[in-house]
N, C-alpha and C positions, 0 to 999 in steps of 0.2 A: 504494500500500500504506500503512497507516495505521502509525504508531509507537505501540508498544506501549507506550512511556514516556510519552506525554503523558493527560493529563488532560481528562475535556471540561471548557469552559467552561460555568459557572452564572450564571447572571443575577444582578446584581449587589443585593445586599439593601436594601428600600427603610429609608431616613436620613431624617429628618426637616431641611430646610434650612436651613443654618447662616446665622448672622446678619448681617446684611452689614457692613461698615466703619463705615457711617454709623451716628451714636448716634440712637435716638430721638428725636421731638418731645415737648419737655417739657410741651407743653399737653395734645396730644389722645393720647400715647404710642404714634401711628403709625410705623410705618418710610418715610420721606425717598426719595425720588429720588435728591434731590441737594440741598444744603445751602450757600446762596449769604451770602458774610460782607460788613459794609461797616465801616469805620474811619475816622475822621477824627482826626489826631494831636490826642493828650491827651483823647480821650474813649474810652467803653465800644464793647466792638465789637459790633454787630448779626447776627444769627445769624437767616436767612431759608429756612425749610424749606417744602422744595417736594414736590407738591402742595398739600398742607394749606394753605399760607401764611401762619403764625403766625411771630411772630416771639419772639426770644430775647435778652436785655440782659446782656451782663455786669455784675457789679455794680461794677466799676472799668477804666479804663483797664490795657492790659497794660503793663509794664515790659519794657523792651530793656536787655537787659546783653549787653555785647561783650566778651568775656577772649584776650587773646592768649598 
């Protein structure tokens, strides 16, 4: 016997896909796979997006600050 209280279920309204974690490539402004970094102490860190495979320079080393 069916319940008089329930509701049928509606297909769910299509959304447009929300934008993933990853930021943009700043060269070709595609959306990334996935976003591989490389650092060598006291230099810029390199920022390698993938498919595309352009890559991304910081304009300075980052700064490490420890506060306890």
């Amino acid at each position: 016997m069916r319940d008089p209280h329930s509701t049928p279920l509606a297909a769910a309204p299509e959304c447009p896909a929300e934008p993933g974690p990853l930021p943009r490539c700043p060269v070709c402004a595609g959306t990334p796979e996935r976003i591989a970094w490389r650092q060598r102490p006291g230099e810029p860190v390199v920022l390698v997006f993938d498919p595309c495979g352009h890559r991304w320079t910081s304009p300075a080393p980052p700064v490490l600050a420890v506060t306890l």
